[in-house]
Every structure is written in C-alpha cells, then in structure tokens.
N, C-alpha and C positions, 0 to 999 in steps of 0.2 A: 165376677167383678162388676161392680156397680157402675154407672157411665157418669161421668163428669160434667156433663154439658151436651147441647143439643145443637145440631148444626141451625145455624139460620139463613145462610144463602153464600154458592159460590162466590170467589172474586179469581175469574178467569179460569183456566185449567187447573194452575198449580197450587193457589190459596186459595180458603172458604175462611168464612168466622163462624164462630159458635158464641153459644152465649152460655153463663156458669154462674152458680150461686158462689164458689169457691173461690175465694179471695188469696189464700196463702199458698197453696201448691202448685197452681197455674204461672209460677215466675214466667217471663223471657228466657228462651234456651231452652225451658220442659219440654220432653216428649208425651204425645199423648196417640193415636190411633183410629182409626171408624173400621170396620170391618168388612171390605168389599168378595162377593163370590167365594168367601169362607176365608178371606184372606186378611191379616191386619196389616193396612195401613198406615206404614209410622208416618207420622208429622212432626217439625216442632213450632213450635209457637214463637210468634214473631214481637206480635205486637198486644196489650191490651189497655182496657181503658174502661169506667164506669159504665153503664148503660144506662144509668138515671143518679142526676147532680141534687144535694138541695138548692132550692132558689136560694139566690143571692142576698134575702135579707134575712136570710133563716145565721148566716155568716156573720151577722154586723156586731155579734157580742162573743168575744173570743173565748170568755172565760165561761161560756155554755155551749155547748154540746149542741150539734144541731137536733140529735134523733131525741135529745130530752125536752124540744120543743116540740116533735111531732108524737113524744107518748102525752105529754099535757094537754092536746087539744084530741085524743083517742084516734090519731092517725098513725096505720103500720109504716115503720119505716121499709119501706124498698128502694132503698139506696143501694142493697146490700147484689147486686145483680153487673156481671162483668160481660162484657164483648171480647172474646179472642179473636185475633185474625190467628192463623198457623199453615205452615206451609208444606207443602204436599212433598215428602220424601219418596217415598214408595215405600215397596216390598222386597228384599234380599231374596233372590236364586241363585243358587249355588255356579249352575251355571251361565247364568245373563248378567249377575251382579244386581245391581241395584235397578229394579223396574219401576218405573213412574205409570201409575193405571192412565192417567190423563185424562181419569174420571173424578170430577170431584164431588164428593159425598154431598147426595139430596136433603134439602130443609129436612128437620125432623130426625136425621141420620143421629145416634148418639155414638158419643164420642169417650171413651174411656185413658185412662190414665196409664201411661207404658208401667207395665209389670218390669220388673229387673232380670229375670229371663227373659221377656221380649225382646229387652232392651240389648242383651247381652248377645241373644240369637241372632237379631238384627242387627246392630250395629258394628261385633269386634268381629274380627276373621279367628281371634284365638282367643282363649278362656285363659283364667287366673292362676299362673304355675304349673303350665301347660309346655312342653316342647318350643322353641322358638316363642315364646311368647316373652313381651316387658309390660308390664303393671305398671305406667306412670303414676296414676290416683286415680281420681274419683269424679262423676259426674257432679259439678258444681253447683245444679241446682237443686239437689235430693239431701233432705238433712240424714237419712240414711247411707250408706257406703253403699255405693251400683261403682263397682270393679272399672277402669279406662285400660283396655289391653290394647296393645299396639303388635303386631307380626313383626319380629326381628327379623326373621328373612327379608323382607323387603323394605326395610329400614338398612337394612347392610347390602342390599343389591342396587336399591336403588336411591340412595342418598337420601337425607332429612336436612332442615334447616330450621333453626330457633333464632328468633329474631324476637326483640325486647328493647326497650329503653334502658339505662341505667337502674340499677337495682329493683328490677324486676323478679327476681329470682332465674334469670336464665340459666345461671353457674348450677345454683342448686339441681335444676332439673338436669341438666346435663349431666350431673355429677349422679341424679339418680339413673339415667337410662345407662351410665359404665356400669353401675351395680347388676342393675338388671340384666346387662351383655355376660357379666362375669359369674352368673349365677348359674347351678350344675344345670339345668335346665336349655343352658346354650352354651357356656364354656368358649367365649368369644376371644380370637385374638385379635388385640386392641392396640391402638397408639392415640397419645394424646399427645398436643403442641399445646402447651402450656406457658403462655409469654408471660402470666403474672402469678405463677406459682399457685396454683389456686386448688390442685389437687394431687398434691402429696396427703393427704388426710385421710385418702383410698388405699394407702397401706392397710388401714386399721382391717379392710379385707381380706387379710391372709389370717386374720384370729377372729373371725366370726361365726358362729357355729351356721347360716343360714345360708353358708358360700361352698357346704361342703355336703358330700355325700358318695361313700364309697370308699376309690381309692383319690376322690377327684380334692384336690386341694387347689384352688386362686392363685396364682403366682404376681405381684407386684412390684416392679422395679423402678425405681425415681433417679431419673440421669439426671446428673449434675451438667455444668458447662464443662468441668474440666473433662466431664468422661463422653462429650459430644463433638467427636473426630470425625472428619470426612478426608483418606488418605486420596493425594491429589492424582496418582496414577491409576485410582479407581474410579475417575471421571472421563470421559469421554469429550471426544471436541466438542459437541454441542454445547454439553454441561460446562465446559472451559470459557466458550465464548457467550456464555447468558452470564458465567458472573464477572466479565467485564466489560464495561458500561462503554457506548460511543464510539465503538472498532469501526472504521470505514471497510471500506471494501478493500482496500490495501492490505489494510492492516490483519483483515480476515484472511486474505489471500497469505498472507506470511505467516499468520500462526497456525494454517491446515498446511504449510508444508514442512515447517518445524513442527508440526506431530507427528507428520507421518515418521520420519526421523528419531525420533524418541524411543529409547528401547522402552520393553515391556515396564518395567517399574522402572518408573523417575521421578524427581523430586523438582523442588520449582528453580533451582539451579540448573538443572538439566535443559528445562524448559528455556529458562533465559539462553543458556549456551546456544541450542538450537537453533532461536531467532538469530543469535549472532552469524550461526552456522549461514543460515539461507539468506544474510544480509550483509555481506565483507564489508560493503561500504559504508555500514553505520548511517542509515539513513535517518530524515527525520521521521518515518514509517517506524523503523524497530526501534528507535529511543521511544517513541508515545507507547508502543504496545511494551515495551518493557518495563516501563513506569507503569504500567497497567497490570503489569502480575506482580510488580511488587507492592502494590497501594494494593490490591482486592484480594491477592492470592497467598504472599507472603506474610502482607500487615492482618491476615485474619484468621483471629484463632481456632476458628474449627474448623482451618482446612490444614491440616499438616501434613509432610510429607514420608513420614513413617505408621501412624496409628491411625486405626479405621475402624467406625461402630458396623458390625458388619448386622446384614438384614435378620439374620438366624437369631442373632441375641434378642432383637427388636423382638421379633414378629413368631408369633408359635399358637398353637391354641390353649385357650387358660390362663393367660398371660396375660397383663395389660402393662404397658409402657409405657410412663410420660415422661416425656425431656422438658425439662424447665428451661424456657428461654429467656428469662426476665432478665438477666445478665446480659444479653447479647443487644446488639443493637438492632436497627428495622435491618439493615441490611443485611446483616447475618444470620436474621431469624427469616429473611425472604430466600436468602439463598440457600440454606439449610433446608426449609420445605419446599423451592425447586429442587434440588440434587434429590433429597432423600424420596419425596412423593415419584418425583422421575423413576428411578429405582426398583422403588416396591411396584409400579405400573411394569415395567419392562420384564423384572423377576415374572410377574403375574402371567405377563406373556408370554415369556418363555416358557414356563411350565404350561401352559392351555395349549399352546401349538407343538410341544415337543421339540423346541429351537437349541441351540449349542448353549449355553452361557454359564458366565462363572457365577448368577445366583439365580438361584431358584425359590420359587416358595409354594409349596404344593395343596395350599389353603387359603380361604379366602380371609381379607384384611379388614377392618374395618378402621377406619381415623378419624378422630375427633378433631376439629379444628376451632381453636378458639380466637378470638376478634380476627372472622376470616374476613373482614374490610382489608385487612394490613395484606393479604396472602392472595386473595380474589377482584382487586379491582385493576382497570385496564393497567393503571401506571405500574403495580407490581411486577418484580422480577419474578414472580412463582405463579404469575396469569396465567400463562400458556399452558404449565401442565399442568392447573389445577383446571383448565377446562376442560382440557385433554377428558382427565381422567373422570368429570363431570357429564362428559358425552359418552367415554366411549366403557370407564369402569365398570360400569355394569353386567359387562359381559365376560370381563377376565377374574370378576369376584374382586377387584378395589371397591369400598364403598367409603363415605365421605359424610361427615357430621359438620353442616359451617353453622355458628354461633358467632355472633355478631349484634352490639348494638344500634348499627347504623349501616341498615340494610342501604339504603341511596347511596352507598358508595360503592359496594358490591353489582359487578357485573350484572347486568338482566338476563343475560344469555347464560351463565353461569347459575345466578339462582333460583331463573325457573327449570333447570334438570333436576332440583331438589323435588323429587317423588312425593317426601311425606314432610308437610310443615308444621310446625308448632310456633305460632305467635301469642307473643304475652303483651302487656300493656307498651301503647307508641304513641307516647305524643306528639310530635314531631311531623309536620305536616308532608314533608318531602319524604319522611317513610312511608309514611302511611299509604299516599299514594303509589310508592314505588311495590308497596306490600298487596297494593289494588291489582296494579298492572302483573304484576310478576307469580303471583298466588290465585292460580284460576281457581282451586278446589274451592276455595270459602265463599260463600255467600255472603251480597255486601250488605245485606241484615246481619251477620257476626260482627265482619268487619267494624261494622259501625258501635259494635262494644268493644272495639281497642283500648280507646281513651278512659273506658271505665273499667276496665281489670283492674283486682288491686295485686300486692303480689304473690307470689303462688299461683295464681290462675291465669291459663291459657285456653287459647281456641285449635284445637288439631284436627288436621286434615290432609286427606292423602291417600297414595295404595295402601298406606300400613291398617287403614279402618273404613268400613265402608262406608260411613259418612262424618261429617263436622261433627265435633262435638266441642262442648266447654267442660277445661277440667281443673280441678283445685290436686296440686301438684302431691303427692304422700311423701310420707316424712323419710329423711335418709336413713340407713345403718352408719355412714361413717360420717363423723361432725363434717362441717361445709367449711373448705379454706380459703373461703373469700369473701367474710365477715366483713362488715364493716364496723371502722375503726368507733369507740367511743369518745370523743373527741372530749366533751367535759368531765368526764371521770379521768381520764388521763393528765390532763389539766388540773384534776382537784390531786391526785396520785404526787403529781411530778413538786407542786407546792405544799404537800407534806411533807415530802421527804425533803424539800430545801431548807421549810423548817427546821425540820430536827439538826439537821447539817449544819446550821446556823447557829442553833443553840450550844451546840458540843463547840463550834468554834467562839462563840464568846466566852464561856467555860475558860477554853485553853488560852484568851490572850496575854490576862496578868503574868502567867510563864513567861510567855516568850514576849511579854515588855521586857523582863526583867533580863531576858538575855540579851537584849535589841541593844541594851543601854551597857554592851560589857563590848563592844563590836564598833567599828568606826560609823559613820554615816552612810557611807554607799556601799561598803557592804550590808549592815543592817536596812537599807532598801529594800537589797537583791534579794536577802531573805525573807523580807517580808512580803514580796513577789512573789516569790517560790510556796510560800504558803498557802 
C-alpha cells in the first residue's frame, strides 16, 4: 500500500497533520493510519485546508483560471498540496478495547489510507451477515461500499437512540435496523409503538426470500386500535393509580383499600362499588376518585374490562409486533406504553429470578419506541417505567430503541443510558446542544457536522462499534411508510378529476332543466341541491 502523505508535525498527543498531494480522497470523516511498533494506527481526519493559495491578483479575472496564468509565464503550479490535521484513534485489542498509543507519529512518519479490512478489523465488533450482527450501510466517505455493522447484542442489551430533525430519514433507518433484527441471522423478538402508522409496510417481511432460511420464516402482526386491550383486572394498584391523574393522599388511601377488596377478576364497576364499600358516607374523597375511574378508566378504550392483549401474543422470537397508535390519543398512547412496558419489565423479571407470576417471558425483548419525546420526558405518564427500564433493563434482557425528533425534550437521565447512538442531521440549537451534553461517545469535531448531514446520513457511536463513524443509511427490503405526502401532484390529481366531474355534469343539465320546469319551485330547488 502506497502512503498518502507525510507527517509534518504533532499537534499535542491526540492530533498531528500531515501534508498530501491528494485532493479527492482525503474528505472530512476519512480514515487513514501511520504504523507504530508494527502496529496501525487508525486516525481520522478532522480538518483540511490548502498548503499554498494563489495570490490574490492572480483571482481578479473570473473567467481565467488561475493555473493558465501560472502555465503562460513557465511557472509549476503548486497549489495542488493539502495540510491534514487527523486525530489519533488508536488501535483495537480484543481485550483493552480501543488503545490510544499517546505517541504521535514523528515528522516524516508516512501516513497511508485505511484498507476496508483494516477498517472493518478496527472499527465493527461483527462482520457483514455474520450472527448477531445489523448492516446499517456504508461509510460515507468512500465512493466504494466499506460494510457499517453494528453488534445486535448490544444494541438490545443495552438500548440505542436516533435522534434527527424532521425528515431526516430517522423512520427509514429505523425501519432498516427491524429488518436487520428480523433477519435469520438474529430472529429477534420485537415490538414497535407506532403512533403514525409508519410501519405496517414490514409486513411485506413475511414474503421476502432474504428473511428466510431453513425452517425459519419472520412472523409480522400489525395491531389495530380495536385489537389493543388492556383488561382492567390485569392491572395492579400501582398501574391503577398512575393512570389517574391528581389522587391526593386521601384519595390513594381509599382506593388501596377498595383493591385490596376486589376479587380476583373485576371490572370497573366492581371497582366503583368497592370505593362505595370503604366510603358509606359518600364523601367528597370517593365522588372525585369515582369521577376519576370513570373519565380515565371507563371513558378509555383500551382499557376494558373483559379482553386483554396478553404478552405471549406480543412477544415471541421471530416475531415482530407493532401496534398502531395514531388513533389513540397522547394519553392513551402514554398509558398504554406505561401499563404495557411495565409488564414485559416485570414478566422479564419474573423469569430471571424464578418469581411466582401469571406472565412470563423466557427471552429477551427488544422495543422500538417511536417520537419517545411523548413517552420519555418528565411530564409523561410512561416517565417512570421507561427509566426504570432504561437503568435497570439491561440486566433482565428489556432493551429499548427511542426515536425522536426533538431530543431537548427527552429526559437527560433517560437518554444518556442509550449505550449506542445514531444521530442524523439537527438544526435546532437547543438539540444540538442537548445532543452535546447527553452523547459523550461523539467527538465534537462530528458533532459539529450535524447541520451538514443531508438525508440518509448519520454519525454512530457507542458499545455496538468501537468507534464514531459517518454512515450513509442502505436502502430497505420493504418500501418506507412514512413517505411524505406530494403536496402539488395531489393538487394537480384532485383538479383533474374535478374537471372531468364538471364536464359530465354540464352534459347532464339540459335534462334535468327540462325536469326542474315539470315540478313546483321549492321542490325543484331541493332537487337541484340534491344534485
């Protein structure tokens, strides 16, 4: 391998610059290397710049070329000479991880260009359709394809986060890492919370020849509202009293002793009765809390008091599950992912300790959460156990996917237990910073290419890789269902066909003159309304 450039002087421990006749391959983001005690070095390059300008009057005439003024008077042009700064990564061991020499490479050092096995050895923990591994795409800066693999293990152990401005392609990416979960290579059990419908189009996964192998077939199920039941006797007092809003202590004190009270299956009549039970005197205590299970408990349709989605259906390996909440309102999509997230954590733990319970799940989970602002910031009703399970899932096998375009509203405490990040384009100043504070992995030399990602490209970082990289996102198997809308072809669509509509009714009106005029006057009105 030929070397690319030549060191020309430290700058501190971690970055040196080099200097490079190569103008196109050296982008921002490249990896390149120097070779320490037989060891390579990855680096990547941060910054570059010219190492020789022409003078400024060589500029004064736009429509010539400065270097066809320096071949007319028999001067070489050596403009052609670039300065790298690049910054010192290290070198991957298996077992130290990522070593930083905190030697940096002496003037004269040459500097070579990462090989895509180098790149591949150093950088991913797993190779290309490999066991546990997901293939997001591709390193951004390489007109060649150099593979971006991510460790599904620890992207389902220990939570990821995509974080993105409006139509950045977050959806799409998301929508490629379910593929990659449900591919025979991991056979992931999945759930998505899907509030804008945006991935029912991952059906088209149960007929793709690339999802199968063996006797292993993808299983896809898309819940409707009407088939997303939470039966109310399968709730516990905690989960009773998080989804009703403003109980005083009173009023908590009355409805933990009207539960205890409650047989084993009851309904929200029962419930009421019981408050009655433990309140003869009809206070003003059990009129509020009884107005309170019938406005939150009674008035809301996915909690009924006979049908229940139970966790078994959800949750299986091979399997992926969304429930479409775009129907529902914030508050029944908040209390639907506390009760339910509550649940699959509790299952999780009963099965890891060996504990009594009516659900079990003997595998681990993984849940995709989409616009987790609505589900993870302090004021949500679903805060609590999604931190819960943000701190402590890890260890009972919940793992947690939050997707969100407006990271500053999301908990900090919540989003920095995301292990593995993927950030796409944020313009948005109060993200960006919140993306500073909350995302130690990235270096704020990426960072500071937020603003210029276009879509499809992110910056990933985390335990799932052992270092930052920029990646341009690979294209899905199942079209993307959260397209956006064509606003003037629909507009050109909707006044054609008014057109025509118009035409066939001036057609028909000599008829129905001729009927208008055999009819009185307000009936031939009404008919002509009617038409």
């Amino acid at each position: 391998m030929r070397p690319v450039g030549t060191v020309r002087s430290p700058e501190g421990t971690n970055e040196f610059t080099f200097v490079t006749p190569d103008d196109r391959k050296l982008k921002t983001g490249e990896f390149v290397y120097y070779v320490l005690d037989g060891k390579k070095i990855m680096c990547r390059v941060v910054k570059r710049k010219p190492l020789r300008t022409y003078p400024d009057s060589f500029l004064s005439s736009p429509h010539i070329h400065p270097s066809k003024i320096l071949r007319a008077v028999g001067i070489e042009d050596e403009t052609q000479l670039f300065e790298i700064r690049a910054c010192i990564m290290g070198y991957y061991d298996e077992k130290l991880g990522f070593v930083n020499p905190r030697i940096p490479p002496p003037p004269g050092e040459p500097v070579y260009l990462a090989e895509e096995d180098v790149i591949q050895k150093t950088l991913m923990k797993k190779k290309i359709n490999e066991k546990g591994s997901l293939h997001i795409g591709y390193l951004l800066n390489r007109d060649e394809d150099v593979p971006v693999v991510l460790d599904a293990s620890l992207i389902a152990s220990e939570h990821l986060c995509i974080l993105a401005s409006t139509g950045s392609g977050k959806s799409y990416l998301s929508g490629v890492i379910v593929e990659e979960f449900m591919k025979p290579y991991n056979r992931a059990s999945l759930l998505v919370l899907d509030p804008h419908g945006e991935y029912h189009t991952l059906k088209e996964i149960e007929g793709i020849e690339d999802f199968r192998e063996g006797n292993y077939r993808p299983r896809v199920r898309i819940f409707g509202k009407g088939e997303i039941k939470i039966r109310l006797c399968e709730l516990d007092y905690s989960e009773i009293t998080g989804i009703l809003p403003g109980l005083s202590d009173k009023m908590e004190a009355m409805l933990k002793n009207a539960y205890e009270i409650l047989p084993e299956k009851f309904t929200s009549e029962d419930l009421i009765n019981a408050v009655l039970e433990v309140d003869s005197e009809r206070s003003y205590t059990s009129k509020a809390l009884i107005w309170r299970i019938k406005r939150y408990i009674q008035g809301m349709d996915i909690i009924d008091d006979y049908v229940h989605l139970e966790l078994k259906d959800l949750l299986r390996p091979g399997q992926l599950s969304v429930l479409q909440l775009y129907e529902m309102s914030d508050l029944e999509q908040q209390v639907l992912a506390s009760v339910l997230l509550n649940r699959i954590l509790n299952a999780r733990i009963a099965t890891e300790k060996g504990k009594e319970s009516n659900e079990k799940i003997e595998y681990p989970v993984f849940i995709v959460v989409e616009e987790a602002h609505r589900f993870a910031s302090r004021e949500s009703r679903s805060y609590e156990v999604m931190r819960t399970i943000l701190s402590e899932g890890r260890k009972f096998g919940v793992g947690v996917c939050l997707i969100s375009q407006r990271p500053s509203k999301i908990d900090s405490d919540v989003l920095s237990q995301c292990m593995t990040q993927i950030v796409m384009r944020i313009v948005n100043p109060a993200d960006q910073e919140n993306v500073r504070c909350s995302v130690e992995s990235i270096g704020r030399d990426l960072l500071d290419e937020l603003p210029g990602l276009t879509k499809g490209q992110a910056i990933v970082a985390g335990v799932a890789i052992n270092a930052p990289v920029m990646v341009r996102v690979r294209e899905r198997y199942t079209p993307h269902g959260g397209v956006s809308r064509d606003a003037p072809s629909e507009w050109q669509k909707w006044l054609s066909l008014n057109e025509e509509f118009e035409e066939i009714k001036a057609e028909a009106k000599p008829a129905t003159r001729a009927k208008r005029s055999l009819i009185k006057p307000k009936t031939a009105r009404l008919f002509w309304d009617e038409e």
